[in-house]
C-alpha positions in Angstrom: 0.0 0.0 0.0 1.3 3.4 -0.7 2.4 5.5 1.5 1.6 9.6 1.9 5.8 9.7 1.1 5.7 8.1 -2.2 3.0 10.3 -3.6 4.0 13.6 -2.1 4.4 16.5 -4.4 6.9 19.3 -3.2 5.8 21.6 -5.9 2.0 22.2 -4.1 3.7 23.9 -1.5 2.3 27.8 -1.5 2.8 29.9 1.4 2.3 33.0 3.0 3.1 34.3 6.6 0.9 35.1 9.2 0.7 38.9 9.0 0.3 38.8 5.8 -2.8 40.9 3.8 -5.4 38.5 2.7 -4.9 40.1 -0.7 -1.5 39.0 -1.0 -3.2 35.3 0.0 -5.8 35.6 -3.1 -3.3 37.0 -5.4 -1.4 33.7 -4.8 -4.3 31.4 -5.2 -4.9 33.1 -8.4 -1.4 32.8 -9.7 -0.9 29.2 -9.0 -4.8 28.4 -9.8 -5.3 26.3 -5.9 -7.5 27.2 -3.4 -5.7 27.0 -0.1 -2.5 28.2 1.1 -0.1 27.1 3.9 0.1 30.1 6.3 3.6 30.1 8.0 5.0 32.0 11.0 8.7 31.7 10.0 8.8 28.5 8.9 6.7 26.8 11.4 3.0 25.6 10.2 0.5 28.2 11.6 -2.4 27.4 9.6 -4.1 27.5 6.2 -6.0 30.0 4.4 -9.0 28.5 2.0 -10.9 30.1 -0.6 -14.0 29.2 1.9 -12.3 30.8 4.7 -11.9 34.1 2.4 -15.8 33.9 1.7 -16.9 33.5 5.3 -14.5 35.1 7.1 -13.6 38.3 5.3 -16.2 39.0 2.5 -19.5 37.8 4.3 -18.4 40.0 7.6 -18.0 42.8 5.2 -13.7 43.3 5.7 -11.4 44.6 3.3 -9.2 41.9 1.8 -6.5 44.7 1.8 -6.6 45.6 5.5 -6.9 42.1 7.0 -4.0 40.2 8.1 -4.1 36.3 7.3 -4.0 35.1 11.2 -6.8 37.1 12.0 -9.3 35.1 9.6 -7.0 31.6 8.8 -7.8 27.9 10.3 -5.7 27.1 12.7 -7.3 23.9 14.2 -5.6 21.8 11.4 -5.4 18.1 11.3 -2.7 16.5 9.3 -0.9 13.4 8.3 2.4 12.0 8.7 4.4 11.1 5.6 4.6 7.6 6.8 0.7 6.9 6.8 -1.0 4.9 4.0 -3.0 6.8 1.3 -6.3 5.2 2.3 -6.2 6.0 5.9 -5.9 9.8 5.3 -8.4 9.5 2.9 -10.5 8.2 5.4 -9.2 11.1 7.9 -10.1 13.6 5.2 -13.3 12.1 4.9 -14.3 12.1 8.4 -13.2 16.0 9.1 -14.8 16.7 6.0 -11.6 18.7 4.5 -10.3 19.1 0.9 -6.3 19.7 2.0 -4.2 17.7 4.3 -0.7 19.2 5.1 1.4 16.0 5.4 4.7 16.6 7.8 7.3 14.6 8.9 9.3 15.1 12.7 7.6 18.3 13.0 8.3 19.6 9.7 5.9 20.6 6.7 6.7 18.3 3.9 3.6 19.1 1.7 0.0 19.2 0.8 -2.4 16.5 -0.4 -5.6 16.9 -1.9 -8.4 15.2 -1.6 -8.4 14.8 -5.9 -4.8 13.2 -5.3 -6.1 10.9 -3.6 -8.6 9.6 -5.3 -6.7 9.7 -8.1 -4.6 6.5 -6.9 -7.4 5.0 -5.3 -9.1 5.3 -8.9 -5.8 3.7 -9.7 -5.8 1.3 -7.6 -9.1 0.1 -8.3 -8.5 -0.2 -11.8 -5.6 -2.3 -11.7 -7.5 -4.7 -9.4 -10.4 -4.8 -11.9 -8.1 -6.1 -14.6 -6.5 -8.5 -12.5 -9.9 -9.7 -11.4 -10.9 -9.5 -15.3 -7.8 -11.7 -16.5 -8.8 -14.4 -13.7 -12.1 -14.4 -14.6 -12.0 -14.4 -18.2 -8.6 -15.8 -19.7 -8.4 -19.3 -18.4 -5.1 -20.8 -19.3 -5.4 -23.2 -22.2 -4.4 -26.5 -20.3 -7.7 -25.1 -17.9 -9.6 -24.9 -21.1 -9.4 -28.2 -22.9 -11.0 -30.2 -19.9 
């Protein structure tokens, strides 16, 4: 079974820091075409900024993208995975918490982001590999098999 490490990608790594404007947030969501960034306070995780958290928190209570800083209106009660865990148990986390995102560290330290679309995309995988094996069992007997 795979494990978070082996389908990790670096790359979906965007960041801001916590006292950041929620502008400069948006404008990076925009430019690398993701919903959520990682919010930092130096380098350590702080929390993560959603296009859901921009909605609700900032445009619904009427504040000004341009004068709000990132901590005041980020999530901060994050769960997340280690890099050692199976895909299909952090699917099911994901799942259960009912999130889209799931920062995925390793000793304390922010290795990356999954998705919930990566995910599925190797369960979908998965699936279909076993659906051919299951297929060429099923339906290409050897020949010796056949004769008798």
């Amino acid at each position: 079974m795979k494990k978070l490490r082996d389908i990790m990608r670096p790359d979906f790594l965007f960041t801001v820091q916590r006292d950041a404007m929620v502008t400069d947030a948006v404008r990076l969501m925009a430019e690398r075409n993701v919903g959520i960034v990682i919010v930092l306070d130096g380098s350590r995780l702080a929390g993560v900024l959603s296009e859901r958290d921009v909605v609700r928190r900032v445009v619904d209570r009427g504040l000004s993208p341009a004068d709000t800083r990132v901590e005041d209106v980020m999530t901060t009660d994050l769960l997340v995975a280690h890099a050692d865990e199976d895909y299909q148990s952090a699917m099911s986390m994901m799942d259960q918490a009912n999130i889209r995102h799931l920062p995925v560290v390793d000793q304390g330290r922010l290795l990356a982001m999954l998705s919930i679309r990566d995910l599925l995309r190797l369960e979908l995988h998965h699936q279909g590999e076993e659906l051919r094996y299951l297929h060429d069992y099923l339906y290409h007997v050897a020949p010796e098999h056949a004769r008798r």
